[in-house]
C-alpha positions in Angstrom: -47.2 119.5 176.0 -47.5 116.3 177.8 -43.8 116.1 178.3 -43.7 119.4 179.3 -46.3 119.5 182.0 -44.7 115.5 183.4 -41.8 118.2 183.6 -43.1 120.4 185.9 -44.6 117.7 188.1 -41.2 116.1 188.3 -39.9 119.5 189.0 -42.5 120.1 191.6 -41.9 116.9 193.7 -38.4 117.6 193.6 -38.7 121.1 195.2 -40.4 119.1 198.0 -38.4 117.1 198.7 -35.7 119.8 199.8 -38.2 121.3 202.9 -36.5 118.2 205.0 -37.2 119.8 208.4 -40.7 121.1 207.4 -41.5 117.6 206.0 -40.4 115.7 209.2 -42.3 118.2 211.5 -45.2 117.6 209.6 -45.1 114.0 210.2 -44.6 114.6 213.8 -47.8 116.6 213.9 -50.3 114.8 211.8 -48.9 111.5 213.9 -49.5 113.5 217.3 -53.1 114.6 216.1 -53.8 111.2 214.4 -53.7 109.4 217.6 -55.5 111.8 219.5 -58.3 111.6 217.2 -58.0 108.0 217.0 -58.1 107.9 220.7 -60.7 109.8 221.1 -63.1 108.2 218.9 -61.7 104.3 220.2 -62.7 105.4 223.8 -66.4 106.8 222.0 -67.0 103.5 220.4 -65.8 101.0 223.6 -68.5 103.7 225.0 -70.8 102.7 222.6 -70.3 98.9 222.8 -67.5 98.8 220.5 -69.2 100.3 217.7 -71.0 103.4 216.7 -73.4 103.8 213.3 -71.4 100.6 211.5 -67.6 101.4 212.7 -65.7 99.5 214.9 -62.9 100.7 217.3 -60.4 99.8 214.3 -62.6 101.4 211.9 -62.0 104.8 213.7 -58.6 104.4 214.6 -57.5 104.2 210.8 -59.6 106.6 210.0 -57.9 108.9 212.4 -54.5 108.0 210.8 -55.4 107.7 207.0 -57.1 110.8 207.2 -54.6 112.7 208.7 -52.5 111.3 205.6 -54.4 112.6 203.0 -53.9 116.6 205.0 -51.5 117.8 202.3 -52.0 115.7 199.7 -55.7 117.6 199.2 -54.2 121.2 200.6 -56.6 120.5 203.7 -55.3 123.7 205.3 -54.7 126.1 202.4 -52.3 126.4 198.9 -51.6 130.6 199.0 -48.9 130.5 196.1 -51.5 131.3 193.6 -53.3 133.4 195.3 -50.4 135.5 196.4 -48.7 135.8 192.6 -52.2 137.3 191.6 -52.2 139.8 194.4 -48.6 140.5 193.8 -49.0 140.6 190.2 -46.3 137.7 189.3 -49.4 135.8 187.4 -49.3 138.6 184.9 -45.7 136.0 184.0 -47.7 132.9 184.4 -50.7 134.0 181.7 -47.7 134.3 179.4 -46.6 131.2 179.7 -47.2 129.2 176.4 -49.3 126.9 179.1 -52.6 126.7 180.1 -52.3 128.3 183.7 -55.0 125.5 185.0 -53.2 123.0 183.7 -49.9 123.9 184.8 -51.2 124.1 188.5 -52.6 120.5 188.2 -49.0 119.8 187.0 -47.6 121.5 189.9 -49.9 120.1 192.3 -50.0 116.5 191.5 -45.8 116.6 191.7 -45.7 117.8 195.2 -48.8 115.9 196.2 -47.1 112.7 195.2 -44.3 113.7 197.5 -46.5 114.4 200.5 -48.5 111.4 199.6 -45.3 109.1 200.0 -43.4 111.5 202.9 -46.4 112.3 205.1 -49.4 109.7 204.1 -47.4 106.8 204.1 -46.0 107.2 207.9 -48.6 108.7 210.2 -50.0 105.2 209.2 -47.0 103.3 209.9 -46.7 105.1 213.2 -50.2 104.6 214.1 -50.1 100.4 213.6 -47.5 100.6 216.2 -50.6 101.5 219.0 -54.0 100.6 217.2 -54.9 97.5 215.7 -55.4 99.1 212.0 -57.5 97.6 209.2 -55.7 97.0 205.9 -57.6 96.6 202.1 -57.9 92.9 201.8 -57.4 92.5 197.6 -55.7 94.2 194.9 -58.9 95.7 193.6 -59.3 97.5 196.9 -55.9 98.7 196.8 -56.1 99.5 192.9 -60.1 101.7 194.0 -58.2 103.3 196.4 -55.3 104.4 194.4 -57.8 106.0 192.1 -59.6 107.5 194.8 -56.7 109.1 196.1 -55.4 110.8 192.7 -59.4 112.1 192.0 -59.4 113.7 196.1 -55.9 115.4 195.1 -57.3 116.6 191.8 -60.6 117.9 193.7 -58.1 119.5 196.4 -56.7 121.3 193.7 -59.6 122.2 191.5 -61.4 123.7 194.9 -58.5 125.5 195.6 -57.7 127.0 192.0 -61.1 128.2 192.3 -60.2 130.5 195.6 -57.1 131.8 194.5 -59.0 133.4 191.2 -60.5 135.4 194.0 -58.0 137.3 194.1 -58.5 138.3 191.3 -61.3 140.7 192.3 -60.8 140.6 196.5 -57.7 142.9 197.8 -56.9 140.2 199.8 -58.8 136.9 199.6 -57.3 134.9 203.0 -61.1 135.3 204.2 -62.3 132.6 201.6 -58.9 130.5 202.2 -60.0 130.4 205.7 -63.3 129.9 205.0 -62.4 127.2 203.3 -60.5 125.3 205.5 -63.4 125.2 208.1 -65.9 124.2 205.6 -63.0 120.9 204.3 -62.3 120.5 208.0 -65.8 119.7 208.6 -67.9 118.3 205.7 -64.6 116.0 204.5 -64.4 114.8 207.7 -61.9 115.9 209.2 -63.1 116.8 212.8 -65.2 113.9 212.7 -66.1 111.0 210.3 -69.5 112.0 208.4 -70.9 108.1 209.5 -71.1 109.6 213.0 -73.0 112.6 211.4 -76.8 112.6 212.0 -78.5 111.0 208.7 -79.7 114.5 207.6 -75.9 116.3 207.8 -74.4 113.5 206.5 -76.2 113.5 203.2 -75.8 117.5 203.2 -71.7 116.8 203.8 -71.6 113.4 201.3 -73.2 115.9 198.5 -70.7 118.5 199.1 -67.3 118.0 196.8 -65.5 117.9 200.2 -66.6 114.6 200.9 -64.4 113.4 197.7 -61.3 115.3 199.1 -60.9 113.0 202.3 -64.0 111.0 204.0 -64.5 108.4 200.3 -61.2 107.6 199.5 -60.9 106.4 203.7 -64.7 104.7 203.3 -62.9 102.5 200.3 -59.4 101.9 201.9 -62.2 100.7 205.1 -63.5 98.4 202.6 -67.2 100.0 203.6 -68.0 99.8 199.6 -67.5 97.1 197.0 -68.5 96.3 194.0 -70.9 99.1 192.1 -70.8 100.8 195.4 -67.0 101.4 194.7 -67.7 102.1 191.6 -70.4 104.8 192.3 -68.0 106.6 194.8 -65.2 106.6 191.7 -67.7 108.6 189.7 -68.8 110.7 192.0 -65.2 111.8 193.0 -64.9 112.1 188.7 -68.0 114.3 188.7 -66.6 116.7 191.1 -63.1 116.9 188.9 -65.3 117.6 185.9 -67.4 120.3 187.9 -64.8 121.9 189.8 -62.4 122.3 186.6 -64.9 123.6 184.7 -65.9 126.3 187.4 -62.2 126.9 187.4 -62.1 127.4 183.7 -65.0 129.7 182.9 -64.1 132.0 186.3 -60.3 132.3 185.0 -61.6 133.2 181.9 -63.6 135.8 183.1 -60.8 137.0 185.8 -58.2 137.3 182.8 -60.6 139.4 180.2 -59.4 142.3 182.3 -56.4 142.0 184.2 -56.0 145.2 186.7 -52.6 144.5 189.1 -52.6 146.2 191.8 -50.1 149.2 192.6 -50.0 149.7 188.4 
């Protein structure tokens, strides 16, 4: 089983790697939009003093640009493959599969998130030193915290997402929650804006919300803004929200597959 699913994950990152074009105009893009943001919220803190709620101007600039890495490595903007085999009936093939479906899309997922991760997180980054003065993780255990956070904000990405595409299950056409989605990442992960600029009462709504995990954590522990237990506390949340997520994915496909009703047939 193991060797099978490390399969499809291999499998998976290779099929990414052949969307050259799509892949380069993606880095183009988030590096476009990461130093808008980043210049946005530079001229806001020099506003402020240099500063605003604990981050400095560099504090915001990588934020900007790490953020804008972790876009497709959490499916910020949408993942419709599953969601369009159930409408189109192709998942009937997939719940045949000797293969848990949930497991194989975590398979799936983690293969071409690994690929974006390396592709289009790595370089926005790059691209971003070249005009901000960007802050680096000082030690190995920051770089080893932050590692981990990334692989729990992919899993979370994927567990949210699994989740909407069983509503297809019972919606004609379920693009309402995708989009609904996508707002509600865009703003409680911090996307728009980092939740430390939130007032204190949204940004302990947004940091209790498993979108946090997915983006606005993982940058707070590459920013170094946690150490310690603190680190460690942020690592379990993220964990929590894997262990939630998958099991909300679990008993819904469970109840979505008792009665499977394709539509046209």
């Amino acid at each position: 089983m193991i060797r099978l699913l490390w399969e499809v994950g291999r499998r998976s990152f290779r099929l990414a790697t052949t969307y050259r074009l799509a892949t380069t105009s993606g880095v183009f893009v988030n590096t476009v939009f990461g130093y808008l943001r980043a210049a946005i919220l530079v001229f806001v803190a020099g506003a402020a003093g240099g500063e605003v709620n604990g981050m400095t101007e560099s504090d915001l600039a990588t934020f900007s640009f790490v953020s804008q890495g972790f876009l497709m490595i959490v499916g910020a903007f949408g993942y419709t493959e599953l969601s369009l085999r159930i409408r189109m009936g192709d998942v009937v093939v997939d719940l045949y599969r000797p293969v848990d479906l949930q497991l194989w899309e975590l398979a799936n997922w983690l293969g071409r998130s690994a690929f974006h991760l390396l592709a289009r997180g790595v370089p926005p980054i790059l691209l971003g030193a070249i005009a901000f003065d960007l802050v680096w993780p000082t030690s190995w255990q920051q770089w080893l915290a932050f590692a981990a956070a990334t692989v729990l904000a992919s899993i979370v990405g994927m567990a949210v997402r699994f989740c909407s595409a069983l509503t297809a299950f019972w919606l004609l056409d379920n693009r309402g929650v995708e989009q609904l989605l996508v707002v509600a990442i865009s703003f409680f992960a911090g996307l728009l804006l980092p939740i430390n600029l939130f007032p204190d009462w949204l940004a302990a709504v947004a940091r209790a919300t498993p979108f946090a995990s997915m983006i606005q954590l993982p940058v707070e522990i590459y920013l170094g803004q946690h150490d310690g237990w603190a680190m460690v506390s942020i690592l379990a949340q993220q964990a929590m929200w894997v262990v939630v997520l998958v099991m909300a994915g679990r008993v819904i496909l469970a109840a979505a597959t008792r009665k499977v009703v394709i539509q046209g047939g």
